[in-house]
C-alpha positions as CSV (number, residue, x, y, z in Angstrom):
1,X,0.0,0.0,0.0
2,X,1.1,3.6,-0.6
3,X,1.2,5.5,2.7
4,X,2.6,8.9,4.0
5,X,5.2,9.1,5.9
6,X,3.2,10.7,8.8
7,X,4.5,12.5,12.1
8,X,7.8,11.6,13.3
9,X,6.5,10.3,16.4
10,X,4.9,7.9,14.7
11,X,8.1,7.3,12.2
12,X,10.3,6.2,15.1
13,X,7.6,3.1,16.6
14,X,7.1,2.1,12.8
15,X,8.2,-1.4,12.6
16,X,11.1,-0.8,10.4
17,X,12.8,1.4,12.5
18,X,13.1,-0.5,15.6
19,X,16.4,-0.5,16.8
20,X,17.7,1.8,14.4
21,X,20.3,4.4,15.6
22,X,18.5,8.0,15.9
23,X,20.2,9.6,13.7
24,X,20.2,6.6,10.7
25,X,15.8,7.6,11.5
26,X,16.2,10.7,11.3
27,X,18.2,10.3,7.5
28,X,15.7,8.2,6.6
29,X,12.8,10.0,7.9
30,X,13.7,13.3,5.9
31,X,14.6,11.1,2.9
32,X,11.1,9.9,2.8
33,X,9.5,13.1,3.7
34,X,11.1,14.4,0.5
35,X,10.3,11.7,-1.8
36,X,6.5,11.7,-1.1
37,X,4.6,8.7,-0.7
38,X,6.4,5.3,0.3
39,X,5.7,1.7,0.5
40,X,5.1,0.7,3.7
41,X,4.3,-2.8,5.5
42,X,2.1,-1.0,8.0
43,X,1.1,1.7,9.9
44,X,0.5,5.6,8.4
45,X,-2.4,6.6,6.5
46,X,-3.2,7.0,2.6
47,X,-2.3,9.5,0.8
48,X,-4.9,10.3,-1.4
49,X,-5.3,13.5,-4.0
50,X,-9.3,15.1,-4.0
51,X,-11.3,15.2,-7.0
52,X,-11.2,18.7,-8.2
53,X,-15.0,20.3,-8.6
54,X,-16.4,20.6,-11.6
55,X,-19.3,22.5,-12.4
56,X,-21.3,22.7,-15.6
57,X,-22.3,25.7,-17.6
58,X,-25.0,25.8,-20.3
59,X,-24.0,28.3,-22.8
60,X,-26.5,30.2,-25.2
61,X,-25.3,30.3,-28.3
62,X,-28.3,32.3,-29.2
63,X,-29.2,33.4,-33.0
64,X,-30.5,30.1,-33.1
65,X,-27.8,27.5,-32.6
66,X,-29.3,26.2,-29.3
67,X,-27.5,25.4,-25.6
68,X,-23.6,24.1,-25.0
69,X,-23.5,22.4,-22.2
70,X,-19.3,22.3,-20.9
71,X,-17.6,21.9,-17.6
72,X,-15.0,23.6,-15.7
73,X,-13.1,23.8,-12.3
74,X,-13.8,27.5,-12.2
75,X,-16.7,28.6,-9.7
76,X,-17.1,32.0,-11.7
77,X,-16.2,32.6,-15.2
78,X,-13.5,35.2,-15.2
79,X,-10.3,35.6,-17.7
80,X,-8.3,32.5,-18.3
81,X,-11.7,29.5,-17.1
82,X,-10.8,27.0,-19.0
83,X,-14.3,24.8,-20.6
84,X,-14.2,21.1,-21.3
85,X,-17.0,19.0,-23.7
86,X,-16.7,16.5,-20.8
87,X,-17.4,16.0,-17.3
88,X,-14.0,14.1,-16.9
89,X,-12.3,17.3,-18.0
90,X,-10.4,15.6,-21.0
91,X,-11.8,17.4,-24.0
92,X,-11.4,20.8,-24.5
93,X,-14.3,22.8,-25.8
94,X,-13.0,24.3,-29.3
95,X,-15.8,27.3,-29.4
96,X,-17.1,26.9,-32.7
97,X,-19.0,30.2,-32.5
98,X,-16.5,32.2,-30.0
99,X,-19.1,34.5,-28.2
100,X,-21.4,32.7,-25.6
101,X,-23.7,33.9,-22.6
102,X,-25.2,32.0,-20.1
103,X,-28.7,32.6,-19.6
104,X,-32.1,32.9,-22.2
105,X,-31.4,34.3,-25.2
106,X,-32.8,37.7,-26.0
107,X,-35.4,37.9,-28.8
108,X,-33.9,38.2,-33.0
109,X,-36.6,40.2,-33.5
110,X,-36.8,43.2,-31.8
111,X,-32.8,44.5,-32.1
112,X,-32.3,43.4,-28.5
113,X,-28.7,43.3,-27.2
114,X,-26.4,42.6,-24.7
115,X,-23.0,43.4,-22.9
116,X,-22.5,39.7,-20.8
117,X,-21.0,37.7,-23.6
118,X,-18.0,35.9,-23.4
119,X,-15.2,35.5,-25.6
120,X,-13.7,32.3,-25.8
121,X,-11.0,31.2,-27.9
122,X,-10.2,27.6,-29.9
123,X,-8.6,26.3,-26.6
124,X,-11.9,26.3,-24.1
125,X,-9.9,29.4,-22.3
126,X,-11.9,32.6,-21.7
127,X,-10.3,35.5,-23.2
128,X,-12.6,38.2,-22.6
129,X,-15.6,39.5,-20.4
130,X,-19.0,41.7,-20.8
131,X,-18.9,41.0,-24.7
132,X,-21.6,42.7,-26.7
133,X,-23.9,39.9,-27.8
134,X,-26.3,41.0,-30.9
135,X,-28.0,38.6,-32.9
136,X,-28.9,40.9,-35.9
């Protein structure tokens, strides 16, 4: 099993270093504090990375191409988010139409417009804010 190293109290009672002089623990203790996770026979605890959150956006694409749906790690959509296609965050999204805003659509027909688009370039990033979204 893969375990941290833990506190160095509990370093010196792990089996291993029973009868060990000091300082030949102490070596070996900073050695494996540096290295990261170890192997270990017993004792310690996982060492385990979280999940990052990932929330979904659905995107207007108004002018009548219909809703994106794509995911980030980003609570708020500021400068640099980066979208993904999938929940997994493999994939980015390629922003076929480059200005999106999230929310209904305002109506084609009556000139309507907008100032909370958002610019995103080929890579899923987000390059601008506040875009001016006009669908005629």
């Amino acid at each position: 099993m893969i375990h941290e190293v833990g506190s160095w109290q509990h370093f010196v009672k792990r089996q291993d270093n029973l009868g060990l002089p000091i300082m030949e623990v102490k070596q070996k203790y900073l050695k494996e504090m540096n290295n990261g996770p170890i192997d270990l026979t017993g004792g310690g605890s996982i060492r385990t990375t979280p999940a990052p959150t990932v929330y979904t956006v659905n995107f207007s694409q108004c002018c009548g191409y219909g809703v994106e749906t794509v995911y980030t790690t980003s609570s708020s959509i500021i400068i640099g988010t980066i979208f993904y296609t999938t929940p997994g965050l493999t994939t980015r999204f390629t922003s076929p139409l480059g200005v999106y805003r999230t929310g209904t659509c305002l109506p084609i027909e009556d000139g309507s417009f907008s100032n909370d688009g958002y610019s995103i370039n080929n890579l899923g990033v987000v390059t601008a804010i506040n875009q001016f979204v006009n669908c005629q």
